[in-house]
C-alpha positions in Angstrom: -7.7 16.8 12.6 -8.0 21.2 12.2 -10.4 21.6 9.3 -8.0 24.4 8.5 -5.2 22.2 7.9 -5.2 19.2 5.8 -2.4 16.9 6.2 -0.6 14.9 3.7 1.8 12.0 3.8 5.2 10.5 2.4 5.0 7.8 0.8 8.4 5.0 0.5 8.1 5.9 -2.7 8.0 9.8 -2.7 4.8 10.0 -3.9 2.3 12.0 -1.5 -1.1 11.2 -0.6 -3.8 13.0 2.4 -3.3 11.2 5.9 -5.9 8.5 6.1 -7.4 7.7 9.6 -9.0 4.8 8.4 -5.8 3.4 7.5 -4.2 4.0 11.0 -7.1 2.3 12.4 -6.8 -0.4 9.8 -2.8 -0.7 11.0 -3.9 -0.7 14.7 -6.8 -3.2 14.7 -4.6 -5.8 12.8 -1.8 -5.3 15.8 -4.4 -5.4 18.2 -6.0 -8.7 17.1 -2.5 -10.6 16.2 -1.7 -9.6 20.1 -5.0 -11.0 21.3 -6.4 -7.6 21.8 -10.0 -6.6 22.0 -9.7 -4.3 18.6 -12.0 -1.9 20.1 -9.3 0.5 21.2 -8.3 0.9 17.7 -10.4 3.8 16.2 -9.6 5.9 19.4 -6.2 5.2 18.9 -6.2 5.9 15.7 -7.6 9.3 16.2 -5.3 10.2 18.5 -2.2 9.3 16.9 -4.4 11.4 13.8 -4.6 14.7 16.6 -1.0 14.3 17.3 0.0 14.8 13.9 -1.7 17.5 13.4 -0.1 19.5 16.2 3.3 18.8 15.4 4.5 21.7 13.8 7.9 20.8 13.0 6.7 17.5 10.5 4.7 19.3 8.3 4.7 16.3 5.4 5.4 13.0 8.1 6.7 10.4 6.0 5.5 7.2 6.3 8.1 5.7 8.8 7.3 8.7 11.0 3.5 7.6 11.1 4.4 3.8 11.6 6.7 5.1 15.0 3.9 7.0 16.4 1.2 4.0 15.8 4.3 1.5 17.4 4.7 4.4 20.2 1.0 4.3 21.4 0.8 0.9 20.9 3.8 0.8 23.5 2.8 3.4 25.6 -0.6 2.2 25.9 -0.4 -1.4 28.0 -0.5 -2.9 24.1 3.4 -3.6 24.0 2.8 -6.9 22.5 0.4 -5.6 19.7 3.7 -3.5 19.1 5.8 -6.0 18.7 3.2 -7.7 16.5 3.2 -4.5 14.3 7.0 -4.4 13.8 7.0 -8.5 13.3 4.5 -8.0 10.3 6.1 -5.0 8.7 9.4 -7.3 8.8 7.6 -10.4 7.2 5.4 -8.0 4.3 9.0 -6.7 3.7 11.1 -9.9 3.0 8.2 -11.5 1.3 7.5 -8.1 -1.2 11.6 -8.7 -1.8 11.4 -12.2 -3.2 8.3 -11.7 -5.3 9.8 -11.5 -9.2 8.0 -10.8 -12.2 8.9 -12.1 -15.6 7.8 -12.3 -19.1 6.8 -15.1 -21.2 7.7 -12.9 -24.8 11.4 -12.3 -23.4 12.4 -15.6 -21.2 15.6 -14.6 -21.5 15.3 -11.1 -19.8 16.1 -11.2 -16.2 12.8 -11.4 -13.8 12.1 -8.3 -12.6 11.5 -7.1 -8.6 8.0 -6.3 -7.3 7.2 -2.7 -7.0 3.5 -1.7 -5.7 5.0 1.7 -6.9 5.2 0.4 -10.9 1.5 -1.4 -10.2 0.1 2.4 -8.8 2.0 3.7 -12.1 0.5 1.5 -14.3 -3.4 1.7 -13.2 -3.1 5.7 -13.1 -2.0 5.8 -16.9 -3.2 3.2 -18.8 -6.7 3.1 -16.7 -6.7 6.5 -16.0 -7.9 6.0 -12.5 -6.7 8.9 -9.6 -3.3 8.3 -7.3 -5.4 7.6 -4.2 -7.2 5.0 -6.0 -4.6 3.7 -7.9 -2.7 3.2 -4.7 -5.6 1.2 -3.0 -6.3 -1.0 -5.7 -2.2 -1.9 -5.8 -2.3 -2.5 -2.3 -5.1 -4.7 -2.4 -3.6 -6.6 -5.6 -0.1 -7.0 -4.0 -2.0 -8.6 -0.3 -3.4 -11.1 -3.1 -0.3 -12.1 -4.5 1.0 -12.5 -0.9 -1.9 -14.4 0.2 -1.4 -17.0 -2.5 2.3 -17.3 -1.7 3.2 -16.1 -5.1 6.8 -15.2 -5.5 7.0 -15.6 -9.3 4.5 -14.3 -11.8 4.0 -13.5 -15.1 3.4 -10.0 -16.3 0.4 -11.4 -18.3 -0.8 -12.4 -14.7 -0.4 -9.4 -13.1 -2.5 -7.3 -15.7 -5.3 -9.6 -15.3 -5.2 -9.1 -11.4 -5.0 -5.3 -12.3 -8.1 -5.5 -14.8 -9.7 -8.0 -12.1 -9.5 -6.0 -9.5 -10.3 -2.3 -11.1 -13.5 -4.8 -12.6 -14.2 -5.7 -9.1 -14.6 -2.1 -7.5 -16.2 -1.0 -11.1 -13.1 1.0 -12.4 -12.5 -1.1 -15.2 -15.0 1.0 -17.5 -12.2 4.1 -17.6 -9.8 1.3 -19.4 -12.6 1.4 -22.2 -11.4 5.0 -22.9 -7.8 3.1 -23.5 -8.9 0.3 -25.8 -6.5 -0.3 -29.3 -3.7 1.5 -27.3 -0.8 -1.0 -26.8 -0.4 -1.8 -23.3 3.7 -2.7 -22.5 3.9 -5.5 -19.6 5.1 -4.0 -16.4 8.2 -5.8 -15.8 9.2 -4.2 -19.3 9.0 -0.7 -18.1 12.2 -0.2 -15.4 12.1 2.8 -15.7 8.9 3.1 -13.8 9.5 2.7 -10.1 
């Protein structure tokens, strides 16, 4: 990546965050290894999906989809076609499984359960933790693999503030809530508006 020009993604969401080569690496090495691939290849990769990016002139903010079909592209184009495959089969099965995940609240059983969103999760640890958006959206991501890793597809909002408190205690962010303390914390699910 040009020193000179910093390059910043998309999100689903509309949020925007700096392109990450770590994260493409990430991406690549877990299509690699559910093909059967050596994950060596994956920095290199990673880095050259990263130098394409920055020479295309005409996507100056990619968007997230436009980063996933460069990393299947390479993949392809590569001699790793069924590591691409792999990477479109798992972005298929995080997507149905984020879509039946429902949160609901044991003050108001008679409200409707409400849909996961990472997005309200990133919302939620940037203002009532105080904790920046690049953080607040690695510590969402990392709370919602846990829910899917434990098969959850119903949770309490009561739950899923102790995962958030759990896991900002975990990477020693949970001191910035201190700052917060006697402010009255609304569940998640009982916030729509945040999205």
């Amino acid at each position: 990546m040009s020193r000179h020009r910093r390059l910043w993604v998309i999100k689903v969401d509309g949020a925007s965050e700096p392109f990450c080569i770590p994260k493409v690496q990430r991406c690549v090495n877990r299509a690699l290894r559910e093909a059967s691939f050596d994950p060596a290849p994956a920095m290199p990769l990673a880095k050259a999906i990263a130098a394409h990016l920055a020479q295309t002139r005409e996507v100056e903010r990619p968007q997230t989809e436009f980063i996933f079909q460069c990393v299947h592209g390479v993949l392809a184009e590569t001699g790793f076609r069924r590591a691409a495959e792999a990477l479109v089969r798992h972005r298929d099965k995080r997507s149905r499984v984020r879509e039946q995940i429902r949160i609901f609240r044991f003050d108001a059983p008679a409200l409707e359960p409400a849909a996961w969103s990472k997005s309200a999760v990133v919302a939620t640890v940037q203002t009532e933790y105080r904790v920046r958006p690049s953080v607040a959206r690695v510590v969402a991501a990392e709370i919602e693999a846990k829910i899917v890793l434990l098969g959850y597809r119903c949770l309490s909002s009561d739950l899923l503030e102790s995962l958030i408190r759990n896991e900002l205690s975990a990477w020693g962010l949970l001191h910035s809530f201190r700052a917060c303390e006697g402010v009255e914390c609304a569940p998640i699910a009982a916030r729509p508006d945040i999205d």
